[in-house]
C-alpha positions in Angstrom: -11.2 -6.5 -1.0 -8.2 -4.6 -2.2 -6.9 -1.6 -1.2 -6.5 1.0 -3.7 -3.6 3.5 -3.1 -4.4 6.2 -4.8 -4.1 9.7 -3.5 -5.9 8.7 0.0 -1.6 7.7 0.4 -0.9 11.2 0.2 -3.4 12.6 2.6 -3.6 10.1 5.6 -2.1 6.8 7.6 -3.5 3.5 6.3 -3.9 0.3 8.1 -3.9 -3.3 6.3 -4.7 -6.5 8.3 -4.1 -9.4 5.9 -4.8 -12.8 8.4 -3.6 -15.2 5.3 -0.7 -14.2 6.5 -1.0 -12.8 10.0 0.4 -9.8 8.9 -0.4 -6.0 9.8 0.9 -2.8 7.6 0.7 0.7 8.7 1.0 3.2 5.3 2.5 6.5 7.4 1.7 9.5 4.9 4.1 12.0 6.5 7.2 9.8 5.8 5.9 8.1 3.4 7.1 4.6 4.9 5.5 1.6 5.7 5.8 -0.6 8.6 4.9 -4.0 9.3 3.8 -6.0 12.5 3.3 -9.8 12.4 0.4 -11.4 15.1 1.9 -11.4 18.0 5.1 -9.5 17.7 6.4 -6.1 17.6 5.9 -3.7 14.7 9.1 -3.5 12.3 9.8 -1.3 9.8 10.3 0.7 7.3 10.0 -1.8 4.8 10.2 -1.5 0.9 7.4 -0.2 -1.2 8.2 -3.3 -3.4 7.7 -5.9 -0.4 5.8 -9.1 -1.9 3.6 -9.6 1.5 3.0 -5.9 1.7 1.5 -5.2 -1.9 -0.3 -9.1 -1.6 -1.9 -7.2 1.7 -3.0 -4.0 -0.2 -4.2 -7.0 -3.0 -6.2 -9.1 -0.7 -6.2 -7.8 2.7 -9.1 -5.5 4.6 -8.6 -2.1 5.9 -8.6 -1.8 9.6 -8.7 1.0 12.0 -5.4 2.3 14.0 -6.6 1.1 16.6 -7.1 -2.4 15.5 -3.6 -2.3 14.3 -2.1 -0.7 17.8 -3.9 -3.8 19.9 -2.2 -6.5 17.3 -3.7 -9.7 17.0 -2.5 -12.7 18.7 -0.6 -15.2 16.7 -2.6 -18.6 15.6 -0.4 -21.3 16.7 
């Protein structure tokens, strides 16, 4: 189920888990950034709003909780 942005994006951090790709985001409102953290590795970041795998994640991914996205997800080999 998609994510709709909205103006939740203006008042509070959003977390994306989208395992088609084993792909995390983290929307940080304050900046107004987003940052991305593959299963299994590191989170990287900022990335552009305009990121393919990013706005495919807010199309067809699930929202998590920050703590879900801090403990990452290990990678499916």
């Amino acid at each position: 189920m998609g994510i709709n942005k909205g103006e939740r994006f203006n008042s509070e951090d959003v977390y994306v888990d989208y395992p088609f790709e084993e792909v995390m985001f983290r929307w940080n409102h304050l900046d107004k950034k987003t940052y991305r953290k593959f299963y299994g590795e590191d989170e990287a970041g900022p990335i552009p709003h305009d990121n393919r795998l990013y706005n495919d994640a807010l199309r067809f991914g699930d929202e998590i909780t920050r703590e879900a996205y801090a403990a990452g997800k290990p990678r499916n080999c």
